[in-house]
N, C-alpha and C positions, 0 to 999 in steps of 0.2 A: 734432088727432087724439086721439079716447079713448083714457083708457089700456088695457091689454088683461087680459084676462081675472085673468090672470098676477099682471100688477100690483099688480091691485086687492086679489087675496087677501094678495098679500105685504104689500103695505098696512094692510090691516083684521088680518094678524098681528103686523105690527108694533107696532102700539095696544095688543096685547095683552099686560097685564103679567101675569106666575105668580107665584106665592110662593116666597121664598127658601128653598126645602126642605133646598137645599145645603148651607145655614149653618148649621140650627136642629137643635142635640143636645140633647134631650126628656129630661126626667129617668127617664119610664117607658117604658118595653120592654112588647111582648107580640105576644097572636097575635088574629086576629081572623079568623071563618069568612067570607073574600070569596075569590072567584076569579073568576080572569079566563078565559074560554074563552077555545080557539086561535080563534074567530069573533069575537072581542072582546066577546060578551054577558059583565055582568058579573052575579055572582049574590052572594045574602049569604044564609049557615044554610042553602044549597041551593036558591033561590026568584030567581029570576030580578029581579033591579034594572030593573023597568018604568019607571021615572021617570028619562027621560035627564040631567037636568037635576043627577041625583044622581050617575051617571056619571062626567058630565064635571066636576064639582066633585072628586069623586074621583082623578079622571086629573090635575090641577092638582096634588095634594100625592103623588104617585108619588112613589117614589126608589128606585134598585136602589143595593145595598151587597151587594160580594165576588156577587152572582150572585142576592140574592133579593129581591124587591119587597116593599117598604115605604108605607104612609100615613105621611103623617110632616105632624104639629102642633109648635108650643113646647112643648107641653104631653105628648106624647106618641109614639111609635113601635110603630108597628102590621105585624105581618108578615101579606101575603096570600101568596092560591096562585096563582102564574101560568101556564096549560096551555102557551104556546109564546110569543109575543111582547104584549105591554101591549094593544096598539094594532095598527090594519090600516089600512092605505092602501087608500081606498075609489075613490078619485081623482084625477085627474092632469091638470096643464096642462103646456105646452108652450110656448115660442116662438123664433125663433131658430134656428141650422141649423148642426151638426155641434157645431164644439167651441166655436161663439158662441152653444150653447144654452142654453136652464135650462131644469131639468125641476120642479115644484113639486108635492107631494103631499098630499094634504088625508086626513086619520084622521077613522075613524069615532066621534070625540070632538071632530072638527073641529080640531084641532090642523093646525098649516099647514108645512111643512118644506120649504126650497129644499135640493136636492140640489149640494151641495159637498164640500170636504174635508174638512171640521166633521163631514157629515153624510151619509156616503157610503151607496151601492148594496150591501150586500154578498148574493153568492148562497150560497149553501148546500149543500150534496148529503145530503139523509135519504134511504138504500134507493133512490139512484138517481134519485131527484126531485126535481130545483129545489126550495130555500123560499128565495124574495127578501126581504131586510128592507131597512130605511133607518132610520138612524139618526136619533129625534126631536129628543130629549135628553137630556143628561146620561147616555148608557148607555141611555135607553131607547129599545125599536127599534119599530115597526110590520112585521105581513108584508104583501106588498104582497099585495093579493088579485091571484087568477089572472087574471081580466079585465082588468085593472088592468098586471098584468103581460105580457099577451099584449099589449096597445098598445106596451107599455115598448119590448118585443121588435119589432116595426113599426119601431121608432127609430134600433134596432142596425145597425152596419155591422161588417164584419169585421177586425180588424187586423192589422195586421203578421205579428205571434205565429200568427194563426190563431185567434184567440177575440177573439167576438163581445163588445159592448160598445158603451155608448151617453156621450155626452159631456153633462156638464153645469157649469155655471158653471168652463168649464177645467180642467173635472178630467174623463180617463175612466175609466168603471166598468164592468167585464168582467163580463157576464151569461151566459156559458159556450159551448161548442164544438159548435159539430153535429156528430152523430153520422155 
């Protein structure tokens, strides 16, 4: 039997090794004009980062410290602006059924995240409207995009308490109460 969709990405993410951003305290501090939109386009001096490839090199040396994102080299520590979360969950596998599921989320940097206890669901309330994130790493989160999140919702069954919630690698993660 192939393996499954699922697999495979968790596979080709596992190969994937990032920089130890964690460890490395830069002797230089500062600020550098990048933002991140809440859509994840990244821009620098106001001009839109057309070169994906510069992106996702980018999203490799990330780091949030006390609340605010960081480029971070041996060499250097760089603070950007970030409008709402780093990253967005553009997409989503599936396999398996209730709480013998895993649900896996792919960012539009391509970064790959199995949703566990490491790496949980959380929802949100801004003015009444869900924002779903999932934790990447180290602190940094993706929002799931809405499409992205209406399947999520597909998934959910109700619980005990009364709020809905979908199960992933034996862990459940409460996605909120119908009104």
């Amino acid at each position: 039997m192939p393996p499954s969709t699922l697999q495979t990405l968790l596979d080709a993410a596992h190969d994937r090794s990032l920089p130890p951003v964690e460890r490395w305290n830069p002797p230089r501090e500062g600020e550098i004009d990048i933002r991140i939109a809440a859509n994840g386009d990244w821009y620098h001096e106001g001009g839109l980062i057309r070169r994906f490839a510069i992106a996702k090199l980018f999203a490799t040396i990330l780091r949030v410290d006390d609340g605010a994102h960081f480029l971070v080299t041996p060499a250097e520590k760089l603070r950007i602006r970030v409008d709402d979360a780093p990253f967005v969950a553009t997409d989503m596998e599936t396999d398996g059924e209730e709480k013998a599921r895993r649900i896996l989320f792919t960012t539009n940097v391509e970064d790959v995240v199995l949703v566990d206890a490491d790496h949980p669901i959380v929802v949100e309330d801004r003015r009444g409207e869900p924002r779903p994130y999932v934790e990447v790493r180290r602190g940094l989160r993706a929002l799931i995009a809405r499409s992205v999140f209406y399947r999520l919702v597909d998934l959910a069954c109700e619980g005990p308490d009364g709020e809905f919630g979908v199960w992933s690698s034996g862990t459940r993660f409460a996605l909120g109460r119908c009104s």
